[in-house]
gemmi code that builds the backbone of each chain (N, CA, C; Angstrom):
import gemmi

chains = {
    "A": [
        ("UNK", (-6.274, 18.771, 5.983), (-5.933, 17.639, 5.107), (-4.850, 16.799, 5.772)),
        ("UNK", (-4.625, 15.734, 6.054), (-4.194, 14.923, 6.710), (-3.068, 14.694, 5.644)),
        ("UNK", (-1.723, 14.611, 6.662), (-0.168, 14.167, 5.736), (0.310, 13.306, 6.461)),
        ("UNK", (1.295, 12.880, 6.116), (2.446, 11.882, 6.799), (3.638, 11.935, 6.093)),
        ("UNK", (4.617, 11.975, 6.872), (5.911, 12.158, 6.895), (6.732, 10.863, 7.463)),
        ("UNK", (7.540, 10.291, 6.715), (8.461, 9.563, 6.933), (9.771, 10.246, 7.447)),
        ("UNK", (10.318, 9.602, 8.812), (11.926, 10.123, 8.925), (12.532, 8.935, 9.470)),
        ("UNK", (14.377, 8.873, 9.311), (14.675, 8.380, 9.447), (16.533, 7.726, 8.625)),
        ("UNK", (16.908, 7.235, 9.097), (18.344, 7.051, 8.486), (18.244, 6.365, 7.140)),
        ("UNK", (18.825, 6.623, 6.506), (18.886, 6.409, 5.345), (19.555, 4.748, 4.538)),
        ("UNK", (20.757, 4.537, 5.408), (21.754, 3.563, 5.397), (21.797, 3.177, 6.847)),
        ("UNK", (21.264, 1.948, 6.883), (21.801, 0.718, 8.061), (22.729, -0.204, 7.919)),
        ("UNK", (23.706, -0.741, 8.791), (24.418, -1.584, 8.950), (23.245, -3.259, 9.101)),
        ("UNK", (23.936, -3.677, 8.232), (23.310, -5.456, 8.725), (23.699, -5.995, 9.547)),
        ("UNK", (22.606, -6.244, 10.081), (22.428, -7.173, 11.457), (21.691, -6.038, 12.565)),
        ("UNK", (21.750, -4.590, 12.509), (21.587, -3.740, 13.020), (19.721, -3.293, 13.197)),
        ("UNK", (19.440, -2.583, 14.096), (18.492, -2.462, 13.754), (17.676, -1.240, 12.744)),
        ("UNK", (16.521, -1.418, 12.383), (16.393, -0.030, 11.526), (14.888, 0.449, 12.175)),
        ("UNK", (15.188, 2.288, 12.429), (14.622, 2.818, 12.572), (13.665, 4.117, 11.412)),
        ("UNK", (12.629, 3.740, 11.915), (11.482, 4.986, 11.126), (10.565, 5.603, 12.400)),
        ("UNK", (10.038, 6.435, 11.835), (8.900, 7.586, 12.402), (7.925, 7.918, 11.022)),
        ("UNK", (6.678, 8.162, 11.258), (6.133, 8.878, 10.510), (5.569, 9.778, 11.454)),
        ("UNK", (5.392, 11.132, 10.996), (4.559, 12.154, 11.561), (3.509, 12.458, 11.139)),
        ("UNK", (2.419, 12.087, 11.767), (0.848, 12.825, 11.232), (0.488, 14.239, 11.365)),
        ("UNK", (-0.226, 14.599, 10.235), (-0.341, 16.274, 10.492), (-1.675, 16.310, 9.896)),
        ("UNK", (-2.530, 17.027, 10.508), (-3.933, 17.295, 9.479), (-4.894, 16.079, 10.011)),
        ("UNK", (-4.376, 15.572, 11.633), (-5.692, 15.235, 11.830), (-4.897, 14.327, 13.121)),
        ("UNK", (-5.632, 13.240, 13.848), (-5.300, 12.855, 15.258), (-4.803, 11.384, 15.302)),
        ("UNK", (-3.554, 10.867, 15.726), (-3.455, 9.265, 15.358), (-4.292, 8.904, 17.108)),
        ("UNK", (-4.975, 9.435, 17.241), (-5.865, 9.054, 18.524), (-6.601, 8.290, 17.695)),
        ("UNK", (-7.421, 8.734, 16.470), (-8.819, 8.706, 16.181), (-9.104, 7.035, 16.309)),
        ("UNK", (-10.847, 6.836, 17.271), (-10.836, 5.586, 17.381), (-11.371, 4.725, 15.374)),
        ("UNK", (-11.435, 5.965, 14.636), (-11.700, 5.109, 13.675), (-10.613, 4.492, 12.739)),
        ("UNK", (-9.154, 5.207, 13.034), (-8.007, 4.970, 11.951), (-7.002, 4.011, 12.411)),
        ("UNK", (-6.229, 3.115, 11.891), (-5.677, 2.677, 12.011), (-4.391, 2.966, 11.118)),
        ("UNK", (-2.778, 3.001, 11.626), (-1.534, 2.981, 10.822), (-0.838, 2.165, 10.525)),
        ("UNK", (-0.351, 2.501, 9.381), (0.065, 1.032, 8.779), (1.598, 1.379, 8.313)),
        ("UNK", (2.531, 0.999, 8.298), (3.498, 0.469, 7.357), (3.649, -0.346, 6.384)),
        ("UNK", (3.942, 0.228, 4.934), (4.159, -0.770, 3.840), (5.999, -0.776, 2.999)),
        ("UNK", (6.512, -1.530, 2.720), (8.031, -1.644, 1.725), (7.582, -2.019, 0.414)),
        ("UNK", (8.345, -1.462, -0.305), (8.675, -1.890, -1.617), (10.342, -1.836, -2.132)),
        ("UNK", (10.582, -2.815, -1.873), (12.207, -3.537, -2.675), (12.313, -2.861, -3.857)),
        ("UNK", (13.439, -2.113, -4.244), (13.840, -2.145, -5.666), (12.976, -2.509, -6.395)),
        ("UNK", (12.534, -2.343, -7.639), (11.897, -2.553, -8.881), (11.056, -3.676, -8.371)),
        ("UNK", (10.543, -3.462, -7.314), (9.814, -4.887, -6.407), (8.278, -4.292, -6.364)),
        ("UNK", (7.143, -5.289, -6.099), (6.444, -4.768, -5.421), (5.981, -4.369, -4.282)),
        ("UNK", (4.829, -4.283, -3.671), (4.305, -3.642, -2.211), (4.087, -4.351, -1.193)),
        ("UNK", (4.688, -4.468, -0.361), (4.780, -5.469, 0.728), (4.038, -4.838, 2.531)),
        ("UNK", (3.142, -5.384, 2.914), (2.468, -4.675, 4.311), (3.196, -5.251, 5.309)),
        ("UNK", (3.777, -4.503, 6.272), (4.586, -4.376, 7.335), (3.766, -4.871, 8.109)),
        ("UNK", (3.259, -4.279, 8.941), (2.268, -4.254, 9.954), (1.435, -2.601, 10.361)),
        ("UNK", (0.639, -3.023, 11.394), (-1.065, -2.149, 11.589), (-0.939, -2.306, 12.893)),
        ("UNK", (-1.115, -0.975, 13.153), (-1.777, -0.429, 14.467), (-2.546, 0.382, 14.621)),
        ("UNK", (-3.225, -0.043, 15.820), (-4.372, 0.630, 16.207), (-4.999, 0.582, 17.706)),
        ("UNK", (-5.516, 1.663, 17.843), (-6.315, 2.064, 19.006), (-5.877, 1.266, 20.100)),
        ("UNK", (-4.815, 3.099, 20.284), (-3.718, 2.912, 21.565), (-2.453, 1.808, 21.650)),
        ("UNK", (-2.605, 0.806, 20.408), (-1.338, 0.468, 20.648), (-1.340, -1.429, 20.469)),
        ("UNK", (-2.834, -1.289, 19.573), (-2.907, -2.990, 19.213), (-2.217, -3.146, 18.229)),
        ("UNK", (-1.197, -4.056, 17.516), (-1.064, -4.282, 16.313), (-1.112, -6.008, 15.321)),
        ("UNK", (-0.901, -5.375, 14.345), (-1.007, -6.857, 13.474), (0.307, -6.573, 12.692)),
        ("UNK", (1.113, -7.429, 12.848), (2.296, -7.695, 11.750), (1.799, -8.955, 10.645)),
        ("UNK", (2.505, -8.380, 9.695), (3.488, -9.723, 8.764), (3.848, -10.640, 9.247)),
        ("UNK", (3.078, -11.998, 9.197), (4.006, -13.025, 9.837), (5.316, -13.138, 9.058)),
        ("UNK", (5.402, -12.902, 7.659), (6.984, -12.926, 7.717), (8.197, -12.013, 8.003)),
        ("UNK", (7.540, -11.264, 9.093), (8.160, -9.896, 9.540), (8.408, -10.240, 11.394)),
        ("UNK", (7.352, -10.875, 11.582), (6.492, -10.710, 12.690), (7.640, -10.591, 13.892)),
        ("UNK", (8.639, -11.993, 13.341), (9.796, -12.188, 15.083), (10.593, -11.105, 14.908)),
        ("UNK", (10.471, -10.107, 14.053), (11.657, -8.813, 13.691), (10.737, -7.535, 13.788)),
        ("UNK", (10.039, -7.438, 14.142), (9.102, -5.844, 14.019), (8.261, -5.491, 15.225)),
        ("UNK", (8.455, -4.264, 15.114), (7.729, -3.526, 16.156), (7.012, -2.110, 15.528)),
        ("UNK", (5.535, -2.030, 15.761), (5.205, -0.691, 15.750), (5.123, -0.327, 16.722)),
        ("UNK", (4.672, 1.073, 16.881), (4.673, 1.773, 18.147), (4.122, 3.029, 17.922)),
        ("UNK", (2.814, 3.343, 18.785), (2.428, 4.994, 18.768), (2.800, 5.835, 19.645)),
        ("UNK", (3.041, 7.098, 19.261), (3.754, 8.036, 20.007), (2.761, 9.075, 20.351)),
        ("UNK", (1.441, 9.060, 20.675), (0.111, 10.025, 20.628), (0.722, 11.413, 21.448)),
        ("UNK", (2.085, 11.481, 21.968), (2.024, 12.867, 22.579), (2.472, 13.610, 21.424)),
        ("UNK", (3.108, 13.298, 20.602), (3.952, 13.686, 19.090), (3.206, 13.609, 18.136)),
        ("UNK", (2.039, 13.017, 18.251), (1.445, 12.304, 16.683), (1.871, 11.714, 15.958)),
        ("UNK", (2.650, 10.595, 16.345), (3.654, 9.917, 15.291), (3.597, 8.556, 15.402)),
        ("UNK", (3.624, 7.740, 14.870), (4.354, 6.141, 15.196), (5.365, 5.635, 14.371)),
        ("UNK", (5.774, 4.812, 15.021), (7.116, 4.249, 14.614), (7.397, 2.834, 14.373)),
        ("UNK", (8.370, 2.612, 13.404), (8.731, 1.292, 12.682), (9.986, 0.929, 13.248)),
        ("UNK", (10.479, -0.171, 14.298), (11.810, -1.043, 14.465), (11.316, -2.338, 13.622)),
        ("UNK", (12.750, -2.542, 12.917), (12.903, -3.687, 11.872), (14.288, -4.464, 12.232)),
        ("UNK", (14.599, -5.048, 13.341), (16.202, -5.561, 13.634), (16.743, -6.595, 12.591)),
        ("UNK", (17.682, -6.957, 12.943), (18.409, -7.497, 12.135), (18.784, -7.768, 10.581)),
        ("UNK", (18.495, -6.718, 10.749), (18.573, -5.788, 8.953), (19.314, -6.668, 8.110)),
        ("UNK", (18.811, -7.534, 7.126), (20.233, -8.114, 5.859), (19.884, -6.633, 4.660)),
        ("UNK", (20.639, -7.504, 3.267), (20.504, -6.361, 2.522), (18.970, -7.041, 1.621)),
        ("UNK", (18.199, -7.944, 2.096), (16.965, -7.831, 1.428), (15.817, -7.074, 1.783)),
        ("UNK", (16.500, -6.437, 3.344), (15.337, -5.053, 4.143), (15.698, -4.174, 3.135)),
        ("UNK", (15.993, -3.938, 2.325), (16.692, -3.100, 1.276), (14.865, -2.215, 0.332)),
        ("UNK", (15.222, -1.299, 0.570), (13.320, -0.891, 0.325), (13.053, 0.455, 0.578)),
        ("UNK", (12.060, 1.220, -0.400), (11.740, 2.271, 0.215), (9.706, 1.676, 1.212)),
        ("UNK", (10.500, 2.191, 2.234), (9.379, 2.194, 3.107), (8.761, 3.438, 3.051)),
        ("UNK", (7.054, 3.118, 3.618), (5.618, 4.049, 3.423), (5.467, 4.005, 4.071)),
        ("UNK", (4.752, 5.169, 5.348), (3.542, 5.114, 6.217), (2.074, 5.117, 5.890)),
        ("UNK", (1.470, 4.794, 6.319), (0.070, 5.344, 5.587), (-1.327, 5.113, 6.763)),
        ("UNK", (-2.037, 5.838, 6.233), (-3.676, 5.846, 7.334), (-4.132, 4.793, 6.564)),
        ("UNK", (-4.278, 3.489, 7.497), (-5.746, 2.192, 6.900), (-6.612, 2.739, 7.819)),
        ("UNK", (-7.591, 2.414, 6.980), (-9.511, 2.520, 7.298), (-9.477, 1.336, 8.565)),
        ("UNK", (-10.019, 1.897, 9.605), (-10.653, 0.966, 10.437), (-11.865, 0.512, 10.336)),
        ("UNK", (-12.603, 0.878, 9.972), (-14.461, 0.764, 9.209), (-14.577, 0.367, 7.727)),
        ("UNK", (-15.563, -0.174, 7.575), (-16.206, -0.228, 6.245), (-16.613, 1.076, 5.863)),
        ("UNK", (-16.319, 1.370, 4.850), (-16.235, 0.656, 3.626), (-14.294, 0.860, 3.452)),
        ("UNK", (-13.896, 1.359, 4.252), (-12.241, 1.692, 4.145), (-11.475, 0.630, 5.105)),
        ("UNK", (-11.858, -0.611, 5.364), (-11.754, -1.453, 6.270), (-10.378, -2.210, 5.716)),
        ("UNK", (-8.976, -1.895, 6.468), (-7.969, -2.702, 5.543), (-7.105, -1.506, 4.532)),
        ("UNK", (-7.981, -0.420, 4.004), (-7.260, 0.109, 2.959), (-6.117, 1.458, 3.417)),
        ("UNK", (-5.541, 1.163, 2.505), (-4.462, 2.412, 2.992), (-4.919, 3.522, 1.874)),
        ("UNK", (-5.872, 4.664, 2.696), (-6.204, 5.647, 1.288), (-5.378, 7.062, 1.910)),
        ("UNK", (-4.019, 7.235, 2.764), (-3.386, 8.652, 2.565), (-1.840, 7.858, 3.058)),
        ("UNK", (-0.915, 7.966, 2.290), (0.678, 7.691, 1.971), (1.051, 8.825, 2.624)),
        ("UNK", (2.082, 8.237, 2.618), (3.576, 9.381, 3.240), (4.294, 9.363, 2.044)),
        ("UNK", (5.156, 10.311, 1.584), (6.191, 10.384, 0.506), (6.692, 8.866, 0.603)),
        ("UNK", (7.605, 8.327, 1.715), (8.174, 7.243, 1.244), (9.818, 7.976, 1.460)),
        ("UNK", (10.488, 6.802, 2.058), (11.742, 7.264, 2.124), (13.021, 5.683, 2.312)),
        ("UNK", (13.974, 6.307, 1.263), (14.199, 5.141, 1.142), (15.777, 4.323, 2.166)),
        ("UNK", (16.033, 2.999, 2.006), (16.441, 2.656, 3.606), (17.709, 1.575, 2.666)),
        ("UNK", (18.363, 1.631, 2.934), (19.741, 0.835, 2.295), (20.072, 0.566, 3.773)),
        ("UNK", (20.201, -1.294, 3.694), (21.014, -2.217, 4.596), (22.709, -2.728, 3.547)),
        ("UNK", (23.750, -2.020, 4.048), (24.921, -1.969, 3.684), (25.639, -1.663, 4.391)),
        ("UNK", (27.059, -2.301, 4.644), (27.976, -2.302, 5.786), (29.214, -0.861, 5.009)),
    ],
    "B": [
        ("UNK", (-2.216, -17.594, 4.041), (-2.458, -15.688, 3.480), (-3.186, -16.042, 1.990)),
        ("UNK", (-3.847, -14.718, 2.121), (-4.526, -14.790, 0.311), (-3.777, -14.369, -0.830)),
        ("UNK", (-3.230, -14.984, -1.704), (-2.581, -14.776, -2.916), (-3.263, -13.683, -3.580)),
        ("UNK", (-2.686, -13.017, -4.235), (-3.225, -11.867, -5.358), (-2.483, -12.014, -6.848)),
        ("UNK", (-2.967, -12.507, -7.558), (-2.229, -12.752, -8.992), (-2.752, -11.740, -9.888)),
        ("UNK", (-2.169, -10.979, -10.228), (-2.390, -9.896, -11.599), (-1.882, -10.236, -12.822)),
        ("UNK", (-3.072, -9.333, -13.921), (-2.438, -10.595, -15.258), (-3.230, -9.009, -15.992)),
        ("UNK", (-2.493, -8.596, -17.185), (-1.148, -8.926, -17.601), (0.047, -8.469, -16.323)),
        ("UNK", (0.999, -8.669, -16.624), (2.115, -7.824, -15.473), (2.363, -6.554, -16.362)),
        ("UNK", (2.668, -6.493, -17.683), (2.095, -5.422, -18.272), (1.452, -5.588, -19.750)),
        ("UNK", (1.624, -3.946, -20.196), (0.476, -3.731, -21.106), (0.682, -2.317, -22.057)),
        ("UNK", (0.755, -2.288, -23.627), (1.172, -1.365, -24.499), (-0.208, -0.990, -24.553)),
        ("UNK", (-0.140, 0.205, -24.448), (-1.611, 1.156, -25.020), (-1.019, 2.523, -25.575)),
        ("UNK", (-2.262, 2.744, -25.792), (-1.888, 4.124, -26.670), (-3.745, 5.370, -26.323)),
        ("UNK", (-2.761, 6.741, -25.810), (-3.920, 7.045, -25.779), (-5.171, 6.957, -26.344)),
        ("UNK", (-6.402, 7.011, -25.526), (-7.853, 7.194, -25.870), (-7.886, 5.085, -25.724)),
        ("UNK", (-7.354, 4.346, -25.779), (-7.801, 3.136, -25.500), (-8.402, 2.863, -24.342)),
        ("UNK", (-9.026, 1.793, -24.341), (-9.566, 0.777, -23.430), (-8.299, -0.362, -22.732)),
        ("UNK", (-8.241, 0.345, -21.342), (-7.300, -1.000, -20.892), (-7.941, -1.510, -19.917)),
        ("UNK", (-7.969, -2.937, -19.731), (-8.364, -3.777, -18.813), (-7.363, -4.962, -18.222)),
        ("UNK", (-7.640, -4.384, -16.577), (-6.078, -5.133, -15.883), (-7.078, -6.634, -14.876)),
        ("UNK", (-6.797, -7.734, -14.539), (-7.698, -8.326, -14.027), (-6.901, -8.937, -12.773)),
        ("UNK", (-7.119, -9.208, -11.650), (-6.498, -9.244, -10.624), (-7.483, -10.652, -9.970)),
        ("UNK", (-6.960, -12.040, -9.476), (-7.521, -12.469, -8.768), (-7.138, -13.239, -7.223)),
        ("UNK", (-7.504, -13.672, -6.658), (-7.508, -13.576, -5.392), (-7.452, -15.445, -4.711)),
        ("UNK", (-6.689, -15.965, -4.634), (-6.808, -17.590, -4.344), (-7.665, -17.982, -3.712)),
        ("UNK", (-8.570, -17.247, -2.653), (-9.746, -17.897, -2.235), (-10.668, -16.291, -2.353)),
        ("UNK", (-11.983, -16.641, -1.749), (-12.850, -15.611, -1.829), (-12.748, -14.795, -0.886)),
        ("UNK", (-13.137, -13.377, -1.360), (-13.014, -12.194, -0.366), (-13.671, -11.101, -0.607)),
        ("UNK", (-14.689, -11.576, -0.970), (-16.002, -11.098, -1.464), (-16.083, -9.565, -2.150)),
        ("UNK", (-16.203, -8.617, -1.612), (-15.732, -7.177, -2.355), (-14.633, -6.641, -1.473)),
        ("UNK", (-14.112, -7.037, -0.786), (-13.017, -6.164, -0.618), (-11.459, -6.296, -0.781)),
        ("UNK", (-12.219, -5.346, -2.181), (-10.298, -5.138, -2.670), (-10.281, -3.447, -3.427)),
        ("UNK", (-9.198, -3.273, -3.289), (-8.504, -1.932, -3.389), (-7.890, -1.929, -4.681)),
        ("UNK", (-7.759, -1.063, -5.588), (-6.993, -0.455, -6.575), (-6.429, 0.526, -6.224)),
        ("UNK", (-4.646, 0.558, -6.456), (-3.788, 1.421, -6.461), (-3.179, 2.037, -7.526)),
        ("UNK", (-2.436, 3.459, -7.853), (-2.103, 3.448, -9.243), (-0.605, 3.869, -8.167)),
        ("UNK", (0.977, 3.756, -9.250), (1.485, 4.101, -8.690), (2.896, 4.690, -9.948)),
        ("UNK", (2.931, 5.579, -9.480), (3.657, 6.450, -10.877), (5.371, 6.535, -10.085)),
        ("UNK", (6.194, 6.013, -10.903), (7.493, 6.120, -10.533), (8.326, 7.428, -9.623)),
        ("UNK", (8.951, 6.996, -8.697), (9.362, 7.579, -7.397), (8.182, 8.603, -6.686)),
        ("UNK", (6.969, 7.513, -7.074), (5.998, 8.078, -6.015), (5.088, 7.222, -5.270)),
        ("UNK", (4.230, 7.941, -4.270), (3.770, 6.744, -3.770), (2.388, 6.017, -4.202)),
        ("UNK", (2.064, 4.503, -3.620), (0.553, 4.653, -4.447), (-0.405, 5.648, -4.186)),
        ("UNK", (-1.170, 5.739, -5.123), (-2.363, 6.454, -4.549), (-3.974, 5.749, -4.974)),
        ("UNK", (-4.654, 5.132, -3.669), (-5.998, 4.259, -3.927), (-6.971, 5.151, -4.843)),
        ("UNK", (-7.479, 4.270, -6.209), (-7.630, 4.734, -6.484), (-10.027, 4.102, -6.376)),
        ("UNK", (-9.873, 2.741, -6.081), (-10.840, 2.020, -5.836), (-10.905, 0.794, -4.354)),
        ("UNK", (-11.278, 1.310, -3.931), (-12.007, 0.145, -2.605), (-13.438, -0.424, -3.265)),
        ("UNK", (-13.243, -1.790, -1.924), (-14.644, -2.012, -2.240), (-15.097, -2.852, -3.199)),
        ("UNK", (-14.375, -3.001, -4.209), (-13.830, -3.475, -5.677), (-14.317, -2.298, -6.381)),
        ("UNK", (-15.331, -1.853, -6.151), (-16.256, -0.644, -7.012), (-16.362, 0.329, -6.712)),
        ("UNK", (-16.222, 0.819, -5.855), (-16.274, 2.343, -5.138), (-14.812, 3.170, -5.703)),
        ("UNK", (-15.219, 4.506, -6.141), (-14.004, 5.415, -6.316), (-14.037, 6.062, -5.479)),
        ("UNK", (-12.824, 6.431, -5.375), (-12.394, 7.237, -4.057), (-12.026, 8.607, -4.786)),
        ("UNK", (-12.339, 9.805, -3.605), (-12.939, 10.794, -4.092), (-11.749, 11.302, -4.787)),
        ("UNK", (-12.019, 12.175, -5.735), (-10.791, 12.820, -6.606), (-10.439, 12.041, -8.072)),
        ("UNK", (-10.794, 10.773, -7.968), (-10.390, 9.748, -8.888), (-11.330, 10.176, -10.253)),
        ("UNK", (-11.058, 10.196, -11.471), (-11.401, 9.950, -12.620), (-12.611, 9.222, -12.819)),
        ("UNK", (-13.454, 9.797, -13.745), (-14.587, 8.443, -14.186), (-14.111, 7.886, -14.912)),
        ("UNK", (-13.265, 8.138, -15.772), (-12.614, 6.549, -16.275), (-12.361, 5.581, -16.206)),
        ("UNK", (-12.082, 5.921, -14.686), (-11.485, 4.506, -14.035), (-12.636, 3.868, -13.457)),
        ("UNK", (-13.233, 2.592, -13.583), (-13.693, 1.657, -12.925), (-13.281, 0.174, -12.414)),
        ("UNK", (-13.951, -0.231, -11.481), (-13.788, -1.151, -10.623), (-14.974, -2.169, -10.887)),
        ("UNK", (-14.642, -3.956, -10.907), (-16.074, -4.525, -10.833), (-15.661, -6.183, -9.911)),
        ("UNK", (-15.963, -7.236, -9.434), (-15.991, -8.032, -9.949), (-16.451, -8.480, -8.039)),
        ("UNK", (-16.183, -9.466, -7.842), (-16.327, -10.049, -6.257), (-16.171, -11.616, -6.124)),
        ("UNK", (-15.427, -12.054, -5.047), (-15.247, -13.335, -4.734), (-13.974, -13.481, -4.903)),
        ("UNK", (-13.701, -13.635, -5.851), (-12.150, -14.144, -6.242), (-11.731, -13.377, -7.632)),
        ("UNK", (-12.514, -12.767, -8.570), (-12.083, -12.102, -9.921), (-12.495, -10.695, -10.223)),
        ("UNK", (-11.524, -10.101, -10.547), (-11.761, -8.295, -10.539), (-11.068, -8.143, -12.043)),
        ("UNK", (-11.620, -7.196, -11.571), (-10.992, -6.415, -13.087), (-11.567, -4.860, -12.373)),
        ("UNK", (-10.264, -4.311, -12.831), (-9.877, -2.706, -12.906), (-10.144, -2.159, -14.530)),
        ("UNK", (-10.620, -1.036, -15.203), (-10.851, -0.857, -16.421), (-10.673, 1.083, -16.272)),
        ("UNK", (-9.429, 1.233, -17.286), (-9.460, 2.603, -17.415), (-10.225, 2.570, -19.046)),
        ("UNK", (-11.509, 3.482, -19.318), (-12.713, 3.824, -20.016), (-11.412, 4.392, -21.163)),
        ("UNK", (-10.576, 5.214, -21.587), (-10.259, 6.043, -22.482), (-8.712, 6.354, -21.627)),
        ("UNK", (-7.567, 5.674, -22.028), (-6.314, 6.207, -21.072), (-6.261, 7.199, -21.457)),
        ("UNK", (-5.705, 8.301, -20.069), (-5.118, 9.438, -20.739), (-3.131, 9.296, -20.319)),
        ("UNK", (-2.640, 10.494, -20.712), (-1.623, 10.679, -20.738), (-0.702, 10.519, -19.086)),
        ("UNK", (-1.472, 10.222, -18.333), (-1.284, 10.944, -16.768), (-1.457, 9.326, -16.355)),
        ("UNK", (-2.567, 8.516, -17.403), (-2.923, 7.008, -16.556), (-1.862, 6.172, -16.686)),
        ("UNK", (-0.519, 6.500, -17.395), (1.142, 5.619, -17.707), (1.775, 5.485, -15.954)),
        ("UNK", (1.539, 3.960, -15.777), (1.888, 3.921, -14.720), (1.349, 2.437, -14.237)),
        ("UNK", (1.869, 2.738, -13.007), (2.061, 0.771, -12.280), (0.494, 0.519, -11.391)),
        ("UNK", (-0.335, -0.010, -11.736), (-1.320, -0.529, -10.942), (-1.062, -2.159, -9.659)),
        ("UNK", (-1.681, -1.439, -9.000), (-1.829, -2.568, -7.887), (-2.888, -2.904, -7.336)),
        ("UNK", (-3.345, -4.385, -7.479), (-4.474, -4.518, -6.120), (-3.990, -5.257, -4.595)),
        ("UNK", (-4.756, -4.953, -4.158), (-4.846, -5.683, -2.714), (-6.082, -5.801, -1.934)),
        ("UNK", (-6.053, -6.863, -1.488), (-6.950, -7.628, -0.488), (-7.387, -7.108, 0.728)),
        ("UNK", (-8.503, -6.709, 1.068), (-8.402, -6.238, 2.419), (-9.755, -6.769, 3.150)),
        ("UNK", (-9.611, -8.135, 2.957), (-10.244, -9.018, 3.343), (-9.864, -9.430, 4.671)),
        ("UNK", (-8.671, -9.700, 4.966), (-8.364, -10.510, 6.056), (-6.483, -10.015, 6.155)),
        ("UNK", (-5.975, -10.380, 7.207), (-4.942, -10.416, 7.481), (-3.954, -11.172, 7.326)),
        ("UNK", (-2.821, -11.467, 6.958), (-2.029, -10.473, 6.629), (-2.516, -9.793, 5.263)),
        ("UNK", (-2.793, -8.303, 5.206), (-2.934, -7.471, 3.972), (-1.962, -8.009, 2.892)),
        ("UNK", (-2.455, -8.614, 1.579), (-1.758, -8.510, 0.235), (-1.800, -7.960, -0.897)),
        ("UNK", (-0.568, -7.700, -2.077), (-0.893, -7.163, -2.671), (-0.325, -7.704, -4.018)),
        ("UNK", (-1.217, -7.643, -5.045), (-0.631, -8.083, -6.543), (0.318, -7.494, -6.855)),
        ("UNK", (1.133, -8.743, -7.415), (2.418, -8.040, -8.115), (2.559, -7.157, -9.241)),
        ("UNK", (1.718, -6.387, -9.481), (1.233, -4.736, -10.195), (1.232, -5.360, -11.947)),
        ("UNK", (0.845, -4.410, -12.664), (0.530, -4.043, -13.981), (0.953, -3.087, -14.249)),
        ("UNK", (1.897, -2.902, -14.629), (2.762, -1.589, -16.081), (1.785, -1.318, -16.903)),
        ("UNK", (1.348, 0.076, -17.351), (0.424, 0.322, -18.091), (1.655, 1.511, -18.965)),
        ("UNK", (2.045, 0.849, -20.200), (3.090, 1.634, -20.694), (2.903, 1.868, -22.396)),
        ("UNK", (3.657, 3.153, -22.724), (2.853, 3.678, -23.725), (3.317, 2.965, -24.707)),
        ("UNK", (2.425, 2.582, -26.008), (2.731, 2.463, -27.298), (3.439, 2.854, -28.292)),
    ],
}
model = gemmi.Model(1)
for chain_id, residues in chains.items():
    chain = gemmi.Chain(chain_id)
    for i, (resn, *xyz) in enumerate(residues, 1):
        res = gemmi.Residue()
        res.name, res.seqid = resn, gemmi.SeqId(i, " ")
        for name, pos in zip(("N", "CA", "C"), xyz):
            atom = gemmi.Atom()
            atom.name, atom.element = name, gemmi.Element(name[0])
            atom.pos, atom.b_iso = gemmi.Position(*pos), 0.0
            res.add_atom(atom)
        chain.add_residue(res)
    model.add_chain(chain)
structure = gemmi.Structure()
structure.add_model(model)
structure.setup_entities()
């Protein structure tokens, strides 16, 4: 059964950059059919998509993320990773990892989450 | 980017009702959209792709219908477990969006 794990600091300084990892377990972030995604949700906010990667290391951001973000796969670890620089306090959010469908009929969707862990930009 | 407008933002029910959440989409995107449910300090969990397709584990209660630009999500009989924040999203095109959710809160 396939999991994901969020890690990562809890409290960033603004202006700083912010780091995540998720760890996959219960299956391969090789696979040419999956793609990973990052999603935030702000305080009492809703769900906001980070950006998507896929196969080996293509991705798609948020254009309103886009000049501030980086994913990144780590295939010797099984993991990829979220940089978000210049942190104010509206990066303020618990961030998700999650498996999107690369295929139809799961094309786009995020159907397995990570707990979620949450990220305070405060000096 | 494609807008996602959800209506109501929320909604009083009371078990064994009929709730219906309707979600639409500023231009067309034919069937693909996702239903999320998402229960406080947790994460979502999809509960419909496709607009219509359930994803495995999910309830027959819950259905999915609509395509182009207008959906509607419909829980058949809430139960006690369905109190909680719905979301759709688009997974039509890029950048991925998502409606600003539906409170489904008790009576």
């Amino acid at each position: 059964q396939l999991q994901l794990q969020e890690s990562g600091p809890g409290l960033v300084k603004p202006s700083e950059t912010l780091s995540l990892t998720c760890a996959v377990s219960g299956g391969s972030i090789s696979s040419t059919t999956d793609y990973w995604g990052w999603i935030r949700q702000p305080p009492e906010k809703g769900l906001e998509w980070i950006g998507t990667i896929y196969d080996r290391g293509n991705t798609y951001y948020n254009p309103s993320l886009e000049s501030r973000v980086t994913i990144l796969l780590h295939t010797s670890k099984n993991q990829f990773s979220l940089n978000l620089s210049s942190v104010t306090a509206a990066d303020t959010a618990v961030y998700y990892c999650a498996r999107v469908g690369g295929t139809p009929p799961l094309r786009y969707v995020m159907d397995v989450w990570g707990q979620g862990t949450t990220v305070t930009v405060s000096s | 980017d494609i807008q996602m407008t959800q209506s109501p933002s929320s909604v009083s029910a009371s078990v064994g009702d009929r709730v219906t959440i309707t979600c639409r989409a500023s231009q067309g995107i034919r069937s693909w959209l996702a239903w999320y449910q998402q229960k406080p300090g947790k994460a979502p969990k999809l509960l419909i792709y496709v607009a219509s397709s359930l994803q495995s584990g999910v309830p027959s209660r819950f259905g999915g219908s609509g395509s182009g630009t207008d959906f509607t999500l419909t829980i058949s009989s809430l139960q006690p477990e369905d109190f909680a924040t719905y979301y759709c999203q688009q997974a039509y095109s890029l950048p991925l969006t998502f409606g600003g959710g539906t409170k489904v809160e008790i009576k």
